[in-house]
BAZA-693441 format. One record per residue (C-alpha): residue number from 0; residue in three letters; x, y, z. Coordinates in steps of 0.02 Angstrom, whole numbers, plus 32768, in hexadecimal, padded with zeros to 4 digits. Last residue first. Example, Ala and Ser with C-alpha at 12.3 -4.5 7.8 and 13.67 -1.06 7.14 Angstrom:
BEGIN
+-----+-----+------+------+------+
|   i |  aa |    x |    y |    z |
+-----+-----+------+------+------+
|   1 | SER | 82AC | 7FCB | 8165 |
|   0 | ALA | 8267 | 7F1F | 8186 |
+-----+-----+------+------+------+
// end
This chain:
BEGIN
+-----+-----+------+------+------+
|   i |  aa |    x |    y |    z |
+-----+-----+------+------+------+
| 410 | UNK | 64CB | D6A3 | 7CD2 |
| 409 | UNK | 6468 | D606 | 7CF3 |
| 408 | UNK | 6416 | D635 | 7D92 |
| 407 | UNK | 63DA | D6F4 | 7D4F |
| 406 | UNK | 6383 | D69A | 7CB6 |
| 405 | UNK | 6337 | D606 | 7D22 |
| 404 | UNK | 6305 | D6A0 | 7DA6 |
| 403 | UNK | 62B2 | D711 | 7CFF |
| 402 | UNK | 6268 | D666 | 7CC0 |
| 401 | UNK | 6205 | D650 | 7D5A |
| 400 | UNK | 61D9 | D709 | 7D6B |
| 399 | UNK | 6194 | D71B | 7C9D |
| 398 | UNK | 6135 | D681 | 7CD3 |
| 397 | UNK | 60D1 | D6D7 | 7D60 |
| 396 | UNK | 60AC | D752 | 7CFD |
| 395 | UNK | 6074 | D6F0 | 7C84 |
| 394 | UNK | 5FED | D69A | 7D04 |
| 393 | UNK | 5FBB | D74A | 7D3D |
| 392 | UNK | 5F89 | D76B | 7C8B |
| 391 | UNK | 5F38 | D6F1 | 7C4B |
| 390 | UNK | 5ED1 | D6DD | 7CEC |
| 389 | UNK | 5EA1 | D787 | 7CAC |
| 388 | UNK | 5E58 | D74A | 7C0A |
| 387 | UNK | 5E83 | D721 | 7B61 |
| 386 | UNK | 5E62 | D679 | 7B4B |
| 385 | UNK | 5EF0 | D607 | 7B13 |
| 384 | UNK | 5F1A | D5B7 | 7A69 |
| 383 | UNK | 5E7F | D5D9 | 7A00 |
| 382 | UNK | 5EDC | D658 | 79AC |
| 381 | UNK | 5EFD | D6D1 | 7A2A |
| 380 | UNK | 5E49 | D6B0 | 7A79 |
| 379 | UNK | 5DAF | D720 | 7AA3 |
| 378 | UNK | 5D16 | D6C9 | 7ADD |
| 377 | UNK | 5C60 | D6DD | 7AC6 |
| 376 | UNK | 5BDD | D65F | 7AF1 |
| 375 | UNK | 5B7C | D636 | 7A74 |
| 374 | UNK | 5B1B | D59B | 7AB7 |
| 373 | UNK | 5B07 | D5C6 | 7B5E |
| 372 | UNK | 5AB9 | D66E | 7B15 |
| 371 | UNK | 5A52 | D61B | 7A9D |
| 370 | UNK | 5A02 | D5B1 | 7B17 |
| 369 | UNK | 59D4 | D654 | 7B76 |
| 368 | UNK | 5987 | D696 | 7AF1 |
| 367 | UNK | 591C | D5FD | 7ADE |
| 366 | UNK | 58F5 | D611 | 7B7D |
| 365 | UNK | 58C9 | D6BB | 7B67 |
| 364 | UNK | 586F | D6AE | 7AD0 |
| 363 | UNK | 5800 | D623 | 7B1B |
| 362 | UNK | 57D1 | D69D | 7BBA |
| 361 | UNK | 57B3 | D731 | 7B59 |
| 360 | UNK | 5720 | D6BB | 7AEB |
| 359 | UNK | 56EB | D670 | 7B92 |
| 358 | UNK | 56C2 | D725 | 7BE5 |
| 357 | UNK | 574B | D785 | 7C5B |
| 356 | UNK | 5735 | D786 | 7D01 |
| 355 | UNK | 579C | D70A | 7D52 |
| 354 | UNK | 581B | D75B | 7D8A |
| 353 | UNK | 5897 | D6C6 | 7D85 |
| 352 | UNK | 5896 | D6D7 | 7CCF |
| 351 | UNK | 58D3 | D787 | 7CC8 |
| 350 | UNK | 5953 | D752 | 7D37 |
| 349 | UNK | 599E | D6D0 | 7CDE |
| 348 | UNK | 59A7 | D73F | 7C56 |
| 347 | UNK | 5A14 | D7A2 | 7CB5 |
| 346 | UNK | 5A80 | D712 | 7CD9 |
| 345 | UNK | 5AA2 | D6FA | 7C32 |
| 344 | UNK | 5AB9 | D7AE | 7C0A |
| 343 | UNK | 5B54 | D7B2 | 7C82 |
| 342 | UNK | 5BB7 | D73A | 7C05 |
| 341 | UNK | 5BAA | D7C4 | 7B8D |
| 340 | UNK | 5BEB | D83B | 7C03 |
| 339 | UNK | 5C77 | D7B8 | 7C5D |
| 338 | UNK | 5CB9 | D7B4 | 7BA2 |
| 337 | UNK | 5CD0 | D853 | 7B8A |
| 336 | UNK | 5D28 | D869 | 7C30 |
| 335 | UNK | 5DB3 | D7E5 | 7C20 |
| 334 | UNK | 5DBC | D824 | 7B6F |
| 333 | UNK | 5DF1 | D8CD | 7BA0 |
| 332 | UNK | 5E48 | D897 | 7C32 |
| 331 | UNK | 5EB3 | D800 | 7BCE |
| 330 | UNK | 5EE6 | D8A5 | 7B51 |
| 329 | UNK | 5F06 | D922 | 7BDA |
| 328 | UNK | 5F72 | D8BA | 7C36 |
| 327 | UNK | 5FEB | D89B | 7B8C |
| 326 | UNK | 5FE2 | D93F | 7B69 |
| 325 | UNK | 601C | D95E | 7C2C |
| 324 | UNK | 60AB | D8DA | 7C2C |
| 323 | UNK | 60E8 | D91D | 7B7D |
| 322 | UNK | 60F6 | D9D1 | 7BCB |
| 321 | UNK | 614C | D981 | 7C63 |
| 320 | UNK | 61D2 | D926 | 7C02 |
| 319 | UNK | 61F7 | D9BD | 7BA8 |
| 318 | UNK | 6200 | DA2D | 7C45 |
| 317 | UNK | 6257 | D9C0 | 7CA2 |
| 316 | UNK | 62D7 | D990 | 7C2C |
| 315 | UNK | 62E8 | DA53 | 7BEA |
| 314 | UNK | 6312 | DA83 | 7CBD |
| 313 | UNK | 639D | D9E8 | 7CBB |
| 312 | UNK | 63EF | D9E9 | 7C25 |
| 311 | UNK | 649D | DA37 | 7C7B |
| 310 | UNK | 6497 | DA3C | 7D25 |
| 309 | UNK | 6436 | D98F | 7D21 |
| 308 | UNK | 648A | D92D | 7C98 |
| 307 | UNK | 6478 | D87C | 7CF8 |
| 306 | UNK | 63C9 | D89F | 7D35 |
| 305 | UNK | 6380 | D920 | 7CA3 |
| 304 | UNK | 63B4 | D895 | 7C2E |
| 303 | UNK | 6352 | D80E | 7C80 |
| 302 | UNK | 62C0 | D884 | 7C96 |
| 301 | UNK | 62DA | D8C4 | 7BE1 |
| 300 | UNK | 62E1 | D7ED | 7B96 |
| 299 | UNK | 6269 | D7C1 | 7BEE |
| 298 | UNK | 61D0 | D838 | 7BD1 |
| 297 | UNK | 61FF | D83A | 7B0B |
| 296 | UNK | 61FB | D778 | 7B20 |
| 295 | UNK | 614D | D792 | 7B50 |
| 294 | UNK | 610A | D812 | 7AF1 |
| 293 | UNK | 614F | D7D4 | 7A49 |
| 292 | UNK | 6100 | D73C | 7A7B |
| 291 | UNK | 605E | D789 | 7AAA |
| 290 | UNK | 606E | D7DB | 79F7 |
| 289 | UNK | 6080 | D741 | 7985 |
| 288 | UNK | 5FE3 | D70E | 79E0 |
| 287 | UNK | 5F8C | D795 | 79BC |
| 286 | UNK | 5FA5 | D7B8 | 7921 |
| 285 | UNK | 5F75 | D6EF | 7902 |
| 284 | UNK | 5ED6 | D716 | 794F |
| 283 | UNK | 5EB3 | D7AD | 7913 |
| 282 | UNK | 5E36 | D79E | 787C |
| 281 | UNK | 5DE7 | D6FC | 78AB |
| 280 | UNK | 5DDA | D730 | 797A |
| 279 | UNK | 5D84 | D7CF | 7927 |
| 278 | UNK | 5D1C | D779 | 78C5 |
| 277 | UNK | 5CEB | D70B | 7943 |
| 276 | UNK | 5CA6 | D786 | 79AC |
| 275 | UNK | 5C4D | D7E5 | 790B |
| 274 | UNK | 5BE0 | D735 | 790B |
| 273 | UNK | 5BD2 | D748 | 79B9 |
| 272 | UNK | 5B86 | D7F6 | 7999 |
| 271 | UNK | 5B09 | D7CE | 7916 |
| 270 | UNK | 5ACE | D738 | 798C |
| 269 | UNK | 5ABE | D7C2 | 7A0C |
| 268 | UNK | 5A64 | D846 | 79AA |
| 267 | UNK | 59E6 | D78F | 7961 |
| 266 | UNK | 59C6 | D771 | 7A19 |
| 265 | UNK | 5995 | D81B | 7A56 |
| 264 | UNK | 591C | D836 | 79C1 |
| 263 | UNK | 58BE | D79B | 79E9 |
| 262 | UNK | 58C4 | D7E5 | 7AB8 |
| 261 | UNK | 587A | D88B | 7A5F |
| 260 | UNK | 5806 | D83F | 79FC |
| 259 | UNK | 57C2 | D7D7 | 7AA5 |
| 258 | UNK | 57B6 | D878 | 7B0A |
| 257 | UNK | 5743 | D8D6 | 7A94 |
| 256 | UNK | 56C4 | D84C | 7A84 |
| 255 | UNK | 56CE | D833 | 7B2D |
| 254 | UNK | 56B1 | D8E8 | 7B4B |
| 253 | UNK | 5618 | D8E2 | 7ABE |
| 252 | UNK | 55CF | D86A | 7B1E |
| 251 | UNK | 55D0 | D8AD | 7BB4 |
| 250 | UNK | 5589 | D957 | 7B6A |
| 249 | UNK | 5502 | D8DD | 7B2F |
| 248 | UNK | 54D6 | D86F | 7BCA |
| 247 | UNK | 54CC | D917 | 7C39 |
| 246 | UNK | 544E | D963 | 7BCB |
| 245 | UNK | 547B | D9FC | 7B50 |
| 244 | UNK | 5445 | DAB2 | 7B85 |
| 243 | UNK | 543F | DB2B | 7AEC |
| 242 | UNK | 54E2 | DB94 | 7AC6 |
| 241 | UNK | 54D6 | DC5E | 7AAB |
| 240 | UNK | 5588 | DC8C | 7A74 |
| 239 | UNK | 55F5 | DCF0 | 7AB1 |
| 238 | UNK | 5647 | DC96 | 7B49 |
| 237 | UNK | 5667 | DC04 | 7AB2 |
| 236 | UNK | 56F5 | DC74 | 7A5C |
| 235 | UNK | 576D | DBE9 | 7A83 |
| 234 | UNK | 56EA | DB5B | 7A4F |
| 233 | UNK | 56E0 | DBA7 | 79AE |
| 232 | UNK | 57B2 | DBAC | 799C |
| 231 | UNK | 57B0 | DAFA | 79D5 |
| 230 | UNK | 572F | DAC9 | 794A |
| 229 | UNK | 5792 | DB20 | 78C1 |
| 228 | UNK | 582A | DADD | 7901 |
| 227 | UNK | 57C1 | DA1B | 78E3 |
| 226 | UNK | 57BB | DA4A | 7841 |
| 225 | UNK | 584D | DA82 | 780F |
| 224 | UNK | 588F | D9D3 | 7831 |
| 223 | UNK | 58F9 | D975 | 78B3 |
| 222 | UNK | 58B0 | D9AF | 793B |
| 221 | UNK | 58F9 | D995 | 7A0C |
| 220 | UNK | 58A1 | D9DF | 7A8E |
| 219 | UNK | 58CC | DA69 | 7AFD |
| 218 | UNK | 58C6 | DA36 | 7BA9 |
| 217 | UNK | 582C | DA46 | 7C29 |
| 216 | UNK | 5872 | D9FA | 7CE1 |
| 215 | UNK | 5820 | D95B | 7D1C |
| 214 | UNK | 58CC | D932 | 7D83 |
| 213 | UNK | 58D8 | D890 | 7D07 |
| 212 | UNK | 58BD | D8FB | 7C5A |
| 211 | UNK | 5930 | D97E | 7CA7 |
| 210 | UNK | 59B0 | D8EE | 7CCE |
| 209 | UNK | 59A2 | D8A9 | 7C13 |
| 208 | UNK | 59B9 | D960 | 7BC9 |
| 207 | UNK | 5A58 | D989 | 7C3A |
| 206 | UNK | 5A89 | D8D4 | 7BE9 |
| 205 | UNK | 5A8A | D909 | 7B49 |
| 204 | UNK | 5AEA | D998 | 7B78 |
| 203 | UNK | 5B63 | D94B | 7BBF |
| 202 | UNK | 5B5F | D8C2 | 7B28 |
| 201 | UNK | 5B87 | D947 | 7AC3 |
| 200 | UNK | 5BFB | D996 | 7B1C |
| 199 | UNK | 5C7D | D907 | 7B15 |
| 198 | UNK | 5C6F | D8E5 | 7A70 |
| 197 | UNK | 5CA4 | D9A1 | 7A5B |
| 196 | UNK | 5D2D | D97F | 7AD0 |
| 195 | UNK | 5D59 | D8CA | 7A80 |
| 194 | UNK | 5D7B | D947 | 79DB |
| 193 | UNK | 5DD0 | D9B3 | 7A34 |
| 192 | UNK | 5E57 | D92B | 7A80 |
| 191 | UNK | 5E77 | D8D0 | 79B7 |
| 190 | UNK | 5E9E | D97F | 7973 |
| 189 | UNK | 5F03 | D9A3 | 79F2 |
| 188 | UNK | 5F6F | D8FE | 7A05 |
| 187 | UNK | 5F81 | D90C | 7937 |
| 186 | UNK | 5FC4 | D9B2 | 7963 |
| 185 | UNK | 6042 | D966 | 79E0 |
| 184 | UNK | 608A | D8FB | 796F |
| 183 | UNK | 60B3 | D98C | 78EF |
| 182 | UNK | 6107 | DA0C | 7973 |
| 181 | UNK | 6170 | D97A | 799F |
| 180 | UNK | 61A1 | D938 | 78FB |
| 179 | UNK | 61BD | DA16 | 78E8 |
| 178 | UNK | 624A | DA05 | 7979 |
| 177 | UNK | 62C7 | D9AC | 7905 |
| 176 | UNK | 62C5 | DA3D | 787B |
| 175 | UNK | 631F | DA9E | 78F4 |
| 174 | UNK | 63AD | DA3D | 7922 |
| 173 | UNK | 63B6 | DA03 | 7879 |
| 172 | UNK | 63E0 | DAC1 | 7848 |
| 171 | UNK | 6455 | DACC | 78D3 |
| 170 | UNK | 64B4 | DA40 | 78A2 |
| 169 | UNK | 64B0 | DA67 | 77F9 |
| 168 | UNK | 64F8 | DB0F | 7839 |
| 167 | UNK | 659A | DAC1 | 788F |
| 166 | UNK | 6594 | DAC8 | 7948 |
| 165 | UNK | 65CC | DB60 | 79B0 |
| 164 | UNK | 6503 | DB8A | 79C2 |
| 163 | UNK | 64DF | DAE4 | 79E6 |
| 162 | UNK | 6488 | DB1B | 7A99 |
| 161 | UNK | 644A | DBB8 | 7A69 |
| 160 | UNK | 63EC | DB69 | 79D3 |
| 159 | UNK | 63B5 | DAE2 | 7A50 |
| 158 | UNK | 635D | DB64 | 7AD0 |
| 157 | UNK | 6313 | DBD1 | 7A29 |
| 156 | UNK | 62CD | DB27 | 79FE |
| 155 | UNK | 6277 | DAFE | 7AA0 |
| 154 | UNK | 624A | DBB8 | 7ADB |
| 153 | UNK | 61F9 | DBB1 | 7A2F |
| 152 | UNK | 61AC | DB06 | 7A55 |
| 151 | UNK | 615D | DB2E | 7AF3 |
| 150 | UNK | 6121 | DBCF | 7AC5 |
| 149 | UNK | 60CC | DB8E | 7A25 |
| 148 | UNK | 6086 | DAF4 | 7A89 |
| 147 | UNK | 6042 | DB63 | 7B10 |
| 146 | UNK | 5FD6 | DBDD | 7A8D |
| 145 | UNK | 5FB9 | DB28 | 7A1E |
| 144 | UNK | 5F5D | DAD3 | 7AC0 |
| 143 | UNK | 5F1D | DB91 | 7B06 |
| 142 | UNK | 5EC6 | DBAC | 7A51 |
| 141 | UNK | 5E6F | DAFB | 7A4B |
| 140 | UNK | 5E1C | DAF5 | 7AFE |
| 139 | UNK | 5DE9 | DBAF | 7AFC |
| 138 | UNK | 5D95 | DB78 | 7A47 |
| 137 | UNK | 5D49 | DAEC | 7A86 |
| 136 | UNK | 5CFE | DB3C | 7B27 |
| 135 | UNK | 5CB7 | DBC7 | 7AA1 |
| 134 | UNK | 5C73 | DB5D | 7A34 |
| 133 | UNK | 5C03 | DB05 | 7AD7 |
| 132 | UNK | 5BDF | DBB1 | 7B0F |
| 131 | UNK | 5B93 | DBF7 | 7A62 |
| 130 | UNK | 5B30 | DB3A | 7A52 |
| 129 | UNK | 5AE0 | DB5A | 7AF8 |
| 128 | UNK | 5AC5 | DC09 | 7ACF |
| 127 | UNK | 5A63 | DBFE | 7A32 |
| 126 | UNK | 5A04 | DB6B | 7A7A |
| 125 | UNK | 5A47 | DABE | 7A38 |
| 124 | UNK | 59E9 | DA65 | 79AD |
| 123 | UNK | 5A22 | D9A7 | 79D8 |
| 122 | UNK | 5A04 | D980 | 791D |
| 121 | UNK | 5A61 | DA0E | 78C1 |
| 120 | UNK | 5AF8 | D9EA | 793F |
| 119 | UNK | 5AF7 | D92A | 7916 |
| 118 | UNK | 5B06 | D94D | 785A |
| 117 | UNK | 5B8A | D9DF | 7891 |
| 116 | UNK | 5BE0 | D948 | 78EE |
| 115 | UNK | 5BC8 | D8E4 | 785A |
| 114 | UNK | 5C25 | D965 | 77E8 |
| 113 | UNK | 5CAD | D97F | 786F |
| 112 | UNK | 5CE1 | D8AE | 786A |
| 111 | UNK | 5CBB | D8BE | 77AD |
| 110 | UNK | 5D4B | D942 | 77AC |
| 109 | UNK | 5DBC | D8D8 | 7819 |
| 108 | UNK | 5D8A | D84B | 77A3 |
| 107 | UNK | 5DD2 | D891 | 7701 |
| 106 | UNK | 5E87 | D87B | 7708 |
| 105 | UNK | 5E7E | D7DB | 774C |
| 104 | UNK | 5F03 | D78E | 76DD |
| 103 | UNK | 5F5E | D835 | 76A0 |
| 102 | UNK | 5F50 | D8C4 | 7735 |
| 101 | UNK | 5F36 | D859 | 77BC |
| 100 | UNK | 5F84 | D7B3 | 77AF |
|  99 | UNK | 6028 | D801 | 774D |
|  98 | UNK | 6034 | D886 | 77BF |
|  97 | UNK | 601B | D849 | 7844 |
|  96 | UNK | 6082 | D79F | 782F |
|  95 | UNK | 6106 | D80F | 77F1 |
|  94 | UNK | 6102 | D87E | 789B |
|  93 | UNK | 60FF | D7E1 | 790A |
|  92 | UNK | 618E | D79B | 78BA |
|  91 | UNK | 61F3 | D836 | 78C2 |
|  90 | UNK | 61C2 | D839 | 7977 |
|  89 | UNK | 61EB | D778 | 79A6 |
|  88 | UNK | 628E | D778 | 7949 |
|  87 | UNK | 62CC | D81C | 7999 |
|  86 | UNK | 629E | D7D3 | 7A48 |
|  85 | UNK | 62EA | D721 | 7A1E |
|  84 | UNK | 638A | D77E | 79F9 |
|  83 | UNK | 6389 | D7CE | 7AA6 |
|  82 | UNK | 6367 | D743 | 7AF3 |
|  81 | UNK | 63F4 | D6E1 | 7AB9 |
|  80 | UNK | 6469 | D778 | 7ABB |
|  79 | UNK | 6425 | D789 | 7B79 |
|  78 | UNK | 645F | D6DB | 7B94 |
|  77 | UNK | 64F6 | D6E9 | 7B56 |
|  76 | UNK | 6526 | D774 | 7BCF |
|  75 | UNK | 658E | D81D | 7BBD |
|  74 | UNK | 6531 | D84B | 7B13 |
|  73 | UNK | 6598 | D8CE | 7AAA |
|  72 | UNK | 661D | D843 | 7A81 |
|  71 | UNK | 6585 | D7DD | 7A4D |
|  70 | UNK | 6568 | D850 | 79BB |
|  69 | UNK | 64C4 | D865 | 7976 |
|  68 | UNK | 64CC | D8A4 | 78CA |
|  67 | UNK | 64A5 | D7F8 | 7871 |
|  66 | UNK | 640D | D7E4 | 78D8 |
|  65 | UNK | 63DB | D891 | 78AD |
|  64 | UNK | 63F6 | D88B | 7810 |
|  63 | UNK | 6396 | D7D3 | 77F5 |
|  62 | UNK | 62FD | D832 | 7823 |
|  61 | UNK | 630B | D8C3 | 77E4 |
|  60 | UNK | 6306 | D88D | 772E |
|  59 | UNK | 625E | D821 | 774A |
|  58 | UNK | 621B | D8B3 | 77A7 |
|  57 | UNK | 623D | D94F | 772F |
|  56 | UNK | 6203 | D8DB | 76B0 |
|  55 | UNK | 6166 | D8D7 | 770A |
|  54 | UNK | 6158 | D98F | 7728 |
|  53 | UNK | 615D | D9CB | 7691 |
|  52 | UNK | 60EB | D94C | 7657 |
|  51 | UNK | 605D | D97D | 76BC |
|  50 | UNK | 608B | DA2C | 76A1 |
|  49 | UNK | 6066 | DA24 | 75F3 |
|  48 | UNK | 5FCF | D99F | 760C |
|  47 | UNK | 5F5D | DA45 | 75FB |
|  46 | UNK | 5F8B | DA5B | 7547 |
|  45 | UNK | 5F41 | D9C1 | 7514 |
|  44 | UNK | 5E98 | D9EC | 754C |
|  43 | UNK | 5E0F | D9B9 | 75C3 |
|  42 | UNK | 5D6D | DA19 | 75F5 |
|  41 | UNK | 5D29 | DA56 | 7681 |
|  40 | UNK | 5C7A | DAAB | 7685 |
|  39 | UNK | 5C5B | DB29 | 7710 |
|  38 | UNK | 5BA3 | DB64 | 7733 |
|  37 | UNK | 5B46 | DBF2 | 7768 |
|  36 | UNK | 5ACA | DBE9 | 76DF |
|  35 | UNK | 5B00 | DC9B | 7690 |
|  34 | UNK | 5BC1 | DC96 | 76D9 |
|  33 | UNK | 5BE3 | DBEB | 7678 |
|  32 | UNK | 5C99 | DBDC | 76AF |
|  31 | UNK | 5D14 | DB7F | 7653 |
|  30 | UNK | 5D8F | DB08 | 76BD |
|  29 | UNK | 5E2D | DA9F | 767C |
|  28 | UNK | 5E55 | D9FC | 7670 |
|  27 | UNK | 5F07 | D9A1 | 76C2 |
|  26 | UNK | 5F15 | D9BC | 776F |
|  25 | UNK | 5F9E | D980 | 77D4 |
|  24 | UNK | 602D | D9CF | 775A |
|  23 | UNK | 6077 | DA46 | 77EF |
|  22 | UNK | 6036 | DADB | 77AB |
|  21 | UNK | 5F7F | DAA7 | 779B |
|  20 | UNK | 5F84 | DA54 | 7836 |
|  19 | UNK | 5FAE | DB10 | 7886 |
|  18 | UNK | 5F16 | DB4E | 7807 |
|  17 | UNK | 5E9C | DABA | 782B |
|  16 | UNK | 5EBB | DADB | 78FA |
|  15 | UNK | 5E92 | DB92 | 78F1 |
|  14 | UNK | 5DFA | DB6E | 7875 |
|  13 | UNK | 5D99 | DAE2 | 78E5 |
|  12 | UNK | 5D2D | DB52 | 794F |
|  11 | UNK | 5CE9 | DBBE | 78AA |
|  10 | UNK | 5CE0 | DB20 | 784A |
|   9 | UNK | 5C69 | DADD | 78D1 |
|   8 | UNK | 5C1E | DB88 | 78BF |
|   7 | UNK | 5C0B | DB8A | 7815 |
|   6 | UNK | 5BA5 | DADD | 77ED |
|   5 | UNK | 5BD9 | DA54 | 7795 |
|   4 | UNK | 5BEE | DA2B | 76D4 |
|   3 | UNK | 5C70 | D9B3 | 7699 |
|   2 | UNK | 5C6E | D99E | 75D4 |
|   1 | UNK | 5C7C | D8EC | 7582 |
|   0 | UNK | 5CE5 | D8E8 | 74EF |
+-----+-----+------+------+------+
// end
C-alpha cells in the first residue's frame, strides 16, 4: 500500500484539526513522523476506521430516535414540527454523508490534497519567514474555528441538559448525543475552509511575485533542483567575489534566459494547483452540499422557533442560527477570495505583456500562460450545483427571509 510522505510543517499546521477529526471518525489513516528528513508519512490501518464506525452507527440509530422522540405535543405549531424534523433529517444526513464520503470512499484524497500542496510548497521555495508567517495565519485560523466551536457547543449541550433535566435519562442522553451531527458537519466545513486558505495564499503569493516582476523589483526565483539552490546561494555571496565585466548583450541574455524558466516554472505551479482545485471540489463536494442544506434549514427552523418561542428559545435561536449564518459566510468568503486571487493573475499577466520589455522567448510563455489561465480557471462548487461565492450568500439570505414570512403567514 502506497505510503503518503509530505513535509513536517504542513503536518505541523494540520495536526489540531487531524486529532479533533480523528475523534469524530473524519479521518481514517494515521501519521508517523520521520524526525531525521523532516518528514511525516501517513499510512492507513484498520484500527483507525474504529471511530469511523463508531460514529456511523451512532448516526443511522440516531436518526430515526430522534424522529421517533419528537413529540408534537411539545411543539406549539405544525409547521415548526415540520421544520424541525427536516432540520434533524438534514444534519444526520449531512454527518453520514461525511463520514461515509470522507473517511471510507475518499478516504485518501484529503491526504493527497496536503501531499500536493507540500509538492507545490517544495516548488514555490518560500523564504524561511514567508513560509513561517503563512503556517502561522493557518494555524491562528484553525485553533480560533475549533476554540469557538468547543465553547459554542458546550454552552449548547450543558444549555439542553439543563433544559431536559426533569426528563427521563434516555432523553437526556439523546439530547446530548444529538449535538455531535453538528459538531461533525461543521468539521468537514473546516477542513474544506483551510484548505481554500492555503490555496488562497498561494496564488497571493504567486501573484506578489508577478507584480514584483511587473514593478522591475528583484524577487527570489523559483528552482526546482539542487542545482539551481546551489547557483542562488553563489549569487547570494556574489559581494565577495571578484566578477569580470560581461557585455550588455550577454547579461541581457542571461536575464531573459532567467525570466523565461521562471514564467515555464510559473505555469506548470499553477497547472499543479488547479489540478489540487479540483481535487478538493472532488473530495467535498457532496460534503458540502449535504452541509449547506443542513445550514439552511438549520437557519430556518431556530429563527422560526426563536419567533414564536421567544421568552423561552429565543437567546439559543439566535445564537444557533447566527453561528450557522457566520460558517456559512465564512465558507462563500473564503472561496469568494481564493478565487478572485487566481483570477487576479490573469490580469497580471496582462500586464507583464503590456510592458513590453521582455524578449520574444518571455513574450511566447506569457501568452501562452495567459491562455492557460483562461483555460483553467478555478472555481469552487458544492458539487457542481452552485458556485460558492458571495453572491451565494446574499442570495440565500434572501431566501431564508422569503420562506421565514411564508412560514410566519401560514401559522
Amino acid at each position: 500500500m502506497k505510503k503518503l510522505v509530505f513535509r513536517n510543517g504542513i503536518y505541523t499546521v494540520l495536526r489540531p484539526l487531524y486529532y479533533l477529526c480523528k475523534l469524530f471518525g473524519l479521518a481514517s489513516y494515521s501519521y508517523t513522523a520521520d524526525r531525521r528528513n523532516k518528514r511525516v508519512t501517513a499510512d492507513y490501518g484498520y484500527l483507525n476506521y474504529m471511530f469511523t464506525v463508531i460514529w456511523l452507527i451512532l448516526f443511522t440509530v440516531g436518526l430515526p430516535v430522534q424522529i421517533l422522540t419528537l413529540r408534537d405535543d411539545d411543539i406549539r405549531s405544525q409547521t415548526l414540527f415540520i421544520a424541525v424534523m427536516l432540520h434533524y433529517i438534514s444534519t444526520y444526513t449531512g454527518s453520514i454523508v461525511a463520514v461515509v464520503w470522507i473517511s471510507v470512499i475518499k478516504r485518501r484524497m484529503f491526504l493527497e490534497i496536503t501531499e500536493k500542496i507540500s509538492e507545490v510548497d517544495n516548488k514555490i521555495r518560500y523564504t524561511h519567514q514567508d513560509e513561517i508567517y503563512m503556517n502561522r495565519n493557518v494555524m491562528f485560523n484553525m485553533i480560533s474555528e475549533i476554540f469557538l466551536l468547543n465553547v459554542l457547543q458546550c454552552i449548547s449541550i450543558i444549555y439542553d441538559i439543563y433544559y431536559v433535566a426533569s426528563e427521563p435519562c434516555y432523553i437526556i442522553v439523546i439530547t446530548t448525543i444529538s449535538s455531535v451531527p453538528d459538531i461533525c458537519n461543521t468539521l468537514v466545513v473546516f477542513q474544506f475552509i483551510n484548505l481554500i486558505f492555503m490555496m488562497k495564499q498561494k496564488y497571493r503569493h504567486l501573484n506578489k511575485r508577478l507584480t514584483n516582476w511587473i514593478n522591475g523589483a528583484v524577487s527570489r526565483p523559483i528552482y526546482l533542483n539542487i542545482e539551481d539552490d546551489r547557483r542562488s546561494q553563489f549569487h547570494s555571496v556574489g559581494d565577495q567575489v571578484i566578477i569580470t565585466s560581461l557585455c550588455v548583450s550577454s547579461v541581457q541574455y542571461i536575464e531573459g534566459t532567467t525570466r523565461q524558466t521562471d514564467i515555464h516554472l510559473l505555469r506548470q505551479i499553477y497547472s499543479e494547483m488547479y489540478d489540487i482545485t479540483c481535487l478538493i471540489n472532488d473530495t467535498y463536494g457532496i460534503p458540502i452540499l449535504a452541509t449547506m442544506c443542513w445550514i439552511l434549514t438549520g437557519v430556518l427552523c431556530s429563527i422560526y422557533e426563536g419567533l414564536i418561542n421567544f421568552e423561552l428559545m429565543g437567546l439559543t435561536d439566535a445564537v444557533y442560527a447566527g453561528t450557522c449564518l457566520v460558517l456559512f459566510f465564512k465558507v462563500t468568503l473564503f472561496c469568494h477570495t481564493a478565487t478572485n486571487e487566481s483570477r487576479s493573475s490573469s490580469i497580471l499577466v496582462q500586464k507583464l505583456l503590456l510592458e513590453g520589455n521582455c524578449r520574444s522567448e518571455c513574450v511566447n510563455q506569457l501568452k501562452m500562460f495567459s491562455l492557460q489561465l483562461q483555460i483553467m480557471k478555478t472555481q469552487y462548487t458544492a458539487c457542481g450545483f452552485f458556485s460558492l461565492n458571495l453572491r451565494l450568500f446574499t442570495s440565500v439570505v434572501s431566501v431564508i427571509a422569503s420562506y421565514i414570512i411564508i412560514m410566519i403567514q401560514i401559522r
